[in-house]
C-alpha positions as CSV (number, residue, x, y, z in Angstrom):
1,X,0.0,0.0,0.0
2,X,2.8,2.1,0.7
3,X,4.7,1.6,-2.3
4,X,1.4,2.4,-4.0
5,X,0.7,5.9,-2.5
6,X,4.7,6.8,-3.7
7,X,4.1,5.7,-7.0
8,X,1.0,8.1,-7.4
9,X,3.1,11.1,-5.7
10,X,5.7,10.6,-8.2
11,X,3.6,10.2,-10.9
12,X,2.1,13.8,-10.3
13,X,5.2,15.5,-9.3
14,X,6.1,14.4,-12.9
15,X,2.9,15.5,-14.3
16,X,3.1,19.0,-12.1
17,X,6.6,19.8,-13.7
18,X,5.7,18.9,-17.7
19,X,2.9,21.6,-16.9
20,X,4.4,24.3,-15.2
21,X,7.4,23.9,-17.9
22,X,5.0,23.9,-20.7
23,X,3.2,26.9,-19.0
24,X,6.7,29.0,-18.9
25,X,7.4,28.0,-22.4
26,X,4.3,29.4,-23.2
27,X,4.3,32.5,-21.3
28,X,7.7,33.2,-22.7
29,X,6.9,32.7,-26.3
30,X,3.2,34.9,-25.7
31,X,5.5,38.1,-23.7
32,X,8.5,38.2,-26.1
33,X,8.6,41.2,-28.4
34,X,8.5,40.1,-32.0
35,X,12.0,41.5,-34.0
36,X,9.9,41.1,-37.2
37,X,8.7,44.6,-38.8
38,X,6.1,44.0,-41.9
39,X,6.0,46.6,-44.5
40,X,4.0,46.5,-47.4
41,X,4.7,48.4,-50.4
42,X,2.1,50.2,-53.1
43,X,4.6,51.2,-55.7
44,X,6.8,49.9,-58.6
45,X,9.7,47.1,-58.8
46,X,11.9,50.5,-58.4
47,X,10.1,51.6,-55.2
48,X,9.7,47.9,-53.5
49,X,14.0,47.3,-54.1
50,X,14.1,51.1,-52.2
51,X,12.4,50.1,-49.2
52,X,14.3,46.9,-49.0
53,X,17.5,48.6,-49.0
54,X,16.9,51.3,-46.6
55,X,14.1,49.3,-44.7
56,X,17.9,46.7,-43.7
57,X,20.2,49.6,-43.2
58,X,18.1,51.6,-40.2
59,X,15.9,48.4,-38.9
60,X,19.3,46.5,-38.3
61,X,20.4,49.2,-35.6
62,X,17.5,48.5,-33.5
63,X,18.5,44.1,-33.9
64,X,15.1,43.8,-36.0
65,X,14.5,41.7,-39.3
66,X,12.5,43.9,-42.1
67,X,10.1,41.7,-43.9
68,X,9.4,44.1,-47.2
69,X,6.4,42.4,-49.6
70,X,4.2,44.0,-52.0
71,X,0.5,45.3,-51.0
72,X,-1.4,42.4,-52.6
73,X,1.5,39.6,-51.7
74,X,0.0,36.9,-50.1
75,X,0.3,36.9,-46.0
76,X,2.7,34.5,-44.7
77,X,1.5,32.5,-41.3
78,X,4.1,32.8,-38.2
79,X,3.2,31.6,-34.8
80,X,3.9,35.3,-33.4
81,X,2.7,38.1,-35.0
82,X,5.3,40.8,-35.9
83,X,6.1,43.8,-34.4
84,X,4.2,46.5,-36.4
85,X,3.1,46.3,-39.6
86,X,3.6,49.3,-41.9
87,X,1.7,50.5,-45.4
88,X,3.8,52.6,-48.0
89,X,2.5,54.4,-50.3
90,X,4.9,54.5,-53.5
91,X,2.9,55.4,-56.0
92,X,3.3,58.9,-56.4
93,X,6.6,59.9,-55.5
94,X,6.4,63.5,-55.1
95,X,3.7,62.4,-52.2
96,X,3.9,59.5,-50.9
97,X,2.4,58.6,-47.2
98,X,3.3,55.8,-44.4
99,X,0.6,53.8,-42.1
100,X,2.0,51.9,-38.9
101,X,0.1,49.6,-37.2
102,X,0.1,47.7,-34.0
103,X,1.4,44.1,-35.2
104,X,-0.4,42.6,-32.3
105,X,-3.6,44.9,-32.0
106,X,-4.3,45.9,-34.7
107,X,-4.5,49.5,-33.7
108,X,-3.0,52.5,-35.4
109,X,0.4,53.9,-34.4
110,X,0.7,56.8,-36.6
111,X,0.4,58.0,-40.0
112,X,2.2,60.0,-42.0
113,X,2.0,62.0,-45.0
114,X,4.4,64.0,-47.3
115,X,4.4,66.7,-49.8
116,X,6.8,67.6,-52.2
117,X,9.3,65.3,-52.6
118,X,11.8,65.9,-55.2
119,X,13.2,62.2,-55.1
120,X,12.1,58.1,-54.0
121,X,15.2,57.9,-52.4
122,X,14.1,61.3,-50.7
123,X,10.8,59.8,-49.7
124,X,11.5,56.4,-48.9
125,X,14.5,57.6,-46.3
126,X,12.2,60.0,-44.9
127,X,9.1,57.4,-44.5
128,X,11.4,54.6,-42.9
129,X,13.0,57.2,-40.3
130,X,9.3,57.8,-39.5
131,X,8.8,53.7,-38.9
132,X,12.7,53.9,-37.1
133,X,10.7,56.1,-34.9
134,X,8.0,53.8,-33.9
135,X,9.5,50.9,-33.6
136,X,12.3,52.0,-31.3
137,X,9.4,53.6,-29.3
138,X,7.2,49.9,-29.5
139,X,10.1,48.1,-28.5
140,X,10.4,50.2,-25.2
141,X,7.0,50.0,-24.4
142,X,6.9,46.0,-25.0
143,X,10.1,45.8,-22.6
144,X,7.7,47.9,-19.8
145,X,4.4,45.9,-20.4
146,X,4.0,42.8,-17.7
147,X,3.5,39.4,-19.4
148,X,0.1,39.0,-21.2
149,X,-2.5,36.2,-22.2
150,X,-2.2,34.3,-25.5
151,X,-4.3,36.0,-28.2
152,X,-5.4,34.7,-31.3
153,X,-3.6,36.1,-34.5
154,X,-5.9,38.0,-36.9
155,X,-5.1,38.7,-40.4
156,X,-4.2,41.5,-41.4
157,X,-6.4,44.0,-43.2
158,X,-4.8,47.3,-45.2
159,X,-6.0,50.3,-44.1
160,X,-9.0,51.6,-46.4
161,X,-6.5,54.6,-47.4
162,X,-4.3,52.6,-48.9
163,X,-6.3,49.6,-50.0
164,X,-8.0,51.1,-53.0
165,X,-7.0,55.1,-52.9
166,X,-7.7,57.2,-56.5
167,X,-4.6,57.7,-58.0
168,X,-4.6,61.5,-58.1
169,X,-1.8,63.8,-59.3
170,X,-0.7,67.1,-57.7
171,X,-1.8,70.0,-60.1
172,X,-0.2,73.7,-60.0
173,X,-1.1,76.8,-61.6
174,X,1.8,79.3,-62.4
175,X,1.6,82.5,-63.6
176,X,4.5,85.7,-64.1
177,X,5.7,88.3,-66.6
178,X,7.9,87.2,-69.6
179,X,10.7,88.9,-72.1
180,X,11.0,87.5,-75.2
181,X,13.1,88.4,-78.4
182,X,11.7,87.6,-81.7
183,X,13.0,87.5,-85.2
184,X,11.1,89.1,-88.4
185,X,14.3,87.6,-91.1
186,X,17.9,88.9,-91.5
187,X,18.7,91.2,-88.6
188,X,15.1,92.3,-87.4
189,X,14.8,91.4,-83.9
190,X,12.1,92.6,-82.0
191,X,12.5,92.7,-78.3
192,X,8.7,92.2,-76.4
193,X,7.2,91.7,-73.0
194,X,4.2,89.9,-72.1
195,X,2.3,87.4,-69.4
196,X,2.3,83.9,-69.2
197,X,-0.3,81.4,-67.6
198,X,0.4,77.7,-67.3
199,X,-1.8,75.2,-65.3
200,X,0.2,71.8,-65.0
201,X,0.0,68.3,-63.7
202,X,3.0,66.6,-61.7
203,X,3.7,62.8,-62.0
204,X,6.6,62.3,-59.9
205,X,9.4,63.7,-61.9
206,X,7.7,64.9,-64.7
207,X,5.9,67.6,-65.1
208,X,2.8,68.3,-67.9
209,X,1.0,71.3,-68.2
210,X,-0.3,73.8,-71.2
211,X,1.8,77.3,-71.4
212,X,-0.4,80.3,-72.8
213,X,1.8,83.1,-73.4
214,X,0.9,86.3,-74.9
215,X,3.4,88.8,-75.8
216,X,3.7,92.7,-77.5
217,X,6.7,93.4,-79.2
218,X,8.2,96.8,-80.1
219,X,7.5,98.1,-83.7
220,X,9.8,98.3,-86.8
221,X,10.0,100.6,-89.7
222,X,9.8,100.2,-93.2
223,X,11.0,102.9,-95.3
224,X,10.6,104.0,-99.2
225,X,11.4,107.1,-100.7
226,X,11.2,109.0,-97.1
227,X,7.6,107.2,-96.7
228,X,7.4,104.8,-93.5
229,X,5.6,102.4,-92.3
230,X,5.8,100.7,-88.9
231,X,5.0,96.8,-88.2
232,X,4.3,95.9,-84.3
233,X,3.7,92.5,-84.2
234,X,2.1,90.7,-81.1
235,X,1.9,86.9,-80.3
236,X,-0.1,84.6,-78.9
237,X,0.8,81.0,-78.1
238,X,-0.5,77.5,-76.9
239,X,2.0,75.0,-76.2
240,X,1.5,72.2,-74.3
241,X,5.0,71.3,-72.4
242,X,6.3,68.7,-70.5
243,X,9.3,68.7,-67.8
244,X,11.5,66.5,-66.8
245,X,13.6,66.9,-63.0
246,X,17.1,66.6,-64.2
247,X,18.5,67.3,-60.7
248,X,16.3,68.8,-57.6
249,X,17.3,72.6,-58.8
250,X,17.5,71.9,-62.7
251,X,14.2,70.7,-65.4
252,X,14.5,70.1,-68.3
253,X,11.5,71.5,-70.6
254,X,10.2,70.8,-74.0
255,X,7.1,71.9,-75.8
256,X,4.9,71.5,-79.7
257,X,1.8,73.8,-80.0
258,X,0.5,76.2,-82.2
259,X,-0.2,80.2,-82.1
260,X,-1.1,83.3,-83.9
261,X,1.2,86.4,-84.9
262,X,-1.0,89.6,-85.6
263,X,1.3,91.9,-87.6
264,X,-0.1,95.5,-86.9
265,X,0.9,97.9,-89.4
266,X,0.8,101.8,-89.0
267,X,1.7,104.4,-91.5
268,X,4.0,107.3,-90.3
269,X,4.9,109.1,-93.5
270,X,3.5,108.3,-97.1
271,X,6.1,108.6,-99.6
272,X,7.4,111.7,-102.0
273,X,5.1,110.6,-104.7
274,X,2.4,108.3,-104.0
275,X,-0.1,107.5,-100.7
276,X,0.3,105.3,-97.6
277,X,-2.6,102.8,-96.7
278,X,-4.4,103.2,-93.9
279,X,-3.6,100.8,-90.7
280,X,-4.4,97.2,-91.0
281,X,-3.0,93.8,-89.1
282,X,-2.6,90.9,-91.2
283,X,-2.6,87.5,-88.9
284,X,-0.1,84.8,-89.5
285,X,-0.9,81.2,-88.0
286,X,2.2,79.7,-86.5
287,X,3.4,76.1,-85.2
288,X,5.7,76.7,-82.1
289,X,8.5,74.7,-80.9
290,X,10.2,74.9,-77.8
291,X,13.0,73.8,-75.6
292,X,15.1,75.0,-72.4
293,X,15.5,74.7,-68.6
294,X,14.1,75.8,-65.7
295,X,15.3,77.0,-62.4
296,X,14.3,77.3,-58.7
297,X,14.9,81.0,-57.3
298,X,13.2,80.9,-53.9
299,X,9.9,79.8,-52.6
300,X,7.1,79.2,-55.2
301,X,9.4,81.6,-57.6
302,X,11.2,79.9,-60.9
303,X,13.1,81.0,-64.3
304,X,12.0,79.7,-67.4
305,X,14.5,80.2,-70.4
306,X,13.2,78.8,-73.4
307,X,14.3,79.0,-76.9
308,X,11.9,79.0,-79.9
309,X,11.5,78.1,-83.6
310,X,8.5,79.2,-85.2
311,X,6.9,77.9,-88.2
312,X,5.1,80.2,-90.3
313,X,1.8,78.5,-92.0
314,X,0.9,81.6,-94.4
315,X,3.7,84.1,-93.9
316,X,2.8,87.5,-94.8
317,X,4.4,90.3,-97.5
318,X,4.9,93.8,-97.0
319,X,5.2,95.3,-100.3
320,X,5.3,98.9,-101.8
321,X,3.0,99.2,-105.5
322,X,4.7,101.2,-108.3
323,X,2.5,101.2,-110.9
324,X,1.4,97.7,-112.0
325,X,4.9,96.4,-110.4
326,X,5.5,95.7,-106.7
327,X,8.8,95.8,-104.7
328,X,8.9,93.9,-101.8
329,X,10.3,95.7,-98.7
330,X,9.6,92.7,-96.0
331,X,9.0,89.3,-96.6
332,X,8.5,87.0,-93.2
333,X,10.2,84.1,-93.6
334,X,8.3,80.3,-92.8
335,X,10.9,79.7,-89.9
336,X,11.8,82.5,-87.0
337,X,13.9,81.9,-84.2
338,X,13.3,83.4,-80.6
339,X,14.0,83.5,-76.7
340,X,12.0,83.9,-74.0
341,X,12.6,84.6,-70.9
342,X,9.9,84.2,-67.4
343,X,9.9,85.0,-64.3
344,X,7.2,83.2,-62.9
345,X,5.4,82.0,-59.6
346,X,3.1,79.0,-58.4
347,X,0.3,81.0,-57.6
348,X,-2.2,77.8,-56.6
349,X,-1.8,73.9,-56.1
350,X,1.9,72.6,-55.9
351,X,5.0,74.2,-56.7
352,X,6.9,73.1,-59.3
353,X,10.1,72.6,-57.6
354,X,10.4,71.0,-53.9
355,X,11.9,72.0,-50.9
356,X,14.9,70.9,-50.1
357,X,13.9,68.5,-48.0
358,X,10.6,66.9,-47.2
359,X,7.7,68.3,-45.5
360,X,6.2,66.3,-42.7
């Protein structure tokens, strides 16, 4: 009987231990911090190889193991869930935007949003600092908590912002005085001033918008036997353009459209023997060509230097009438050359160059 009753006490001392060392094993694998960080990507191949990079360089400080995977990448099941679990936003990458999560919870850390970013690497390096952030900060408050109860791992859900968002683009409207020098053939240049108006679209580092320019010129004379004439001419323009970022202070600009030259003509003195005409314009429909840079000054403010080539659809004749013959005294030519020069500003929407670093 004795020998009985020793066998059962051994038998649950045995049974006691397993437990309680099953119960610690437990406890310890439930109130261990995770040293995974999720982040899933909305972007391009580009963008997703970024994060990687950057994501292993500053996570690695803080002894935790980046697990970068595209939005729609199928979930991956791990007996712990990870430490937080961010959303990037790539897709535009003059604005893209960061959501942390809780890895455990569930619950929103922070979110973040930029504006004006001139580069990815730009963005990305300021996104993962902002993930840096709150990791370092859930890793302190893990190492604080007191040990908690198993819970059951949910999957996780995107946040509805960046689960199906619009793609929109970041539109500007810029506006500002211009210069420009214009050619009439052989040595006529016409120095001019004007406005110019330009509503634009940004996609990441390009740029399209529609440039509507309008510019007087000063006038020329014509003479003929001590008569003269002046022509003024005055120029309107639609080009659509499209830019290209060459550096974060230098873009690249190029532009096809089409315009109208009104050449308005004045008589100041008829001629020793014979009459002036009165003062008429005579229109000339152009195709425009452009091409040139431009630069950042400060604030919303930019210069625009742009050179020209105009082609002349109908050009017009200015001829004097002797009798039945006729003596030309200007003839436009089909192609004219010019330079422009605009100061302008982003009076609405985004400016066209960033700042120099990103805005939180």
């Amino acid at each position: 009987m004795k020998r009985w009753l020793a066998c059962c006490v051994l038998a649950l001392s045995a049974l006691s231990s397993s437990q309680a060392g099953a119960l610690e094993s437990t406890a310890a694998t439930t109130t261990a911090p995770s040293r995974v960080v999720e982040i899933r990507v909305s972007g391009d191949a580009s963008a997703l190889a970024r994060v990687r990079l950057t994501a292993g360089e500053l996570l690695s400080r803080l002894d935790v193991q980046p697990s970068v995977k595209t939005l729609d990448e199928p979930e991956t099941r791990a007996s712990t869930p990870p430490l937080v679990i961010a959303y990037v936003d790539l897709r535009s990458v003059s604005a893209p935007s960061i959501d942390i999560e809780d890895g455990r919870t569930r619950q929103e850390l922070t979110r973040r949003h930029l504006s004006e970013v001139t580069s990815l690497e730009t963005g990305v390096e300021s996104l993962l600092h902002v993930l840096y952030l709150a990791v370092e900060s859930t890793l302190q408050v893990a190492a604080a908590e007191p040990p908690r109860a198993p819970t059951v791992d949910q999957k996780p859900t995107p946040p509805p912002g960046l689960r199906s968002p619009p793609a929109r683009a970041p539109f500007g409207f810029d506006l500002g005085p211009l210069v420009r020098v214009s050619s009439l053939g052989g040595s006529r240049l016409v120095p001019g001033g004007g406005v110019v108006l330009e509503p634009r679209a940004g996609f990441g580092r390009s740029q399209a918008g529609v440039m509507l320019s309008v510019a007087l010129h000063a006038s020329t004379g014509l003479t003929f036997e001590r008569g003269e004439v002046t022509v003024r001419p005055l120029q309107f323009r639609v080009v659509p353009t499209f830019d290209w970022l060459l550096s974060p202070d230098v873009s690249g600009c190029v532009g096809l459209g089409a315009g109208l030259d009104s050449l308005m003509v004045e008589p100041v003195q008829a001629p020793e023997l014979g009459s002036a005409a009165r003062a008429q314009t005579a229109l000339d429909p152009v195709l425009s060509a452009l091409l040139g840079a431009r630069l950042p000054l400060s604030g919303r403010a930019f210069l625009s230097a742009l050179a020209s080539l105009d082609y002349d659809v109908a050009p017009t004749s200015f001829v004097v009438r002797d009798g039945l013959a006729s003596r030309p005294l200007l003839q436009l030519p089909r192609l004219r050359a010019g330079i422009t020069v605009a100061l302008s500003f982003t009076a609405a929407g985004q400016r066209r160059f960033g700042t120099s670093g990103a805005e939180q």
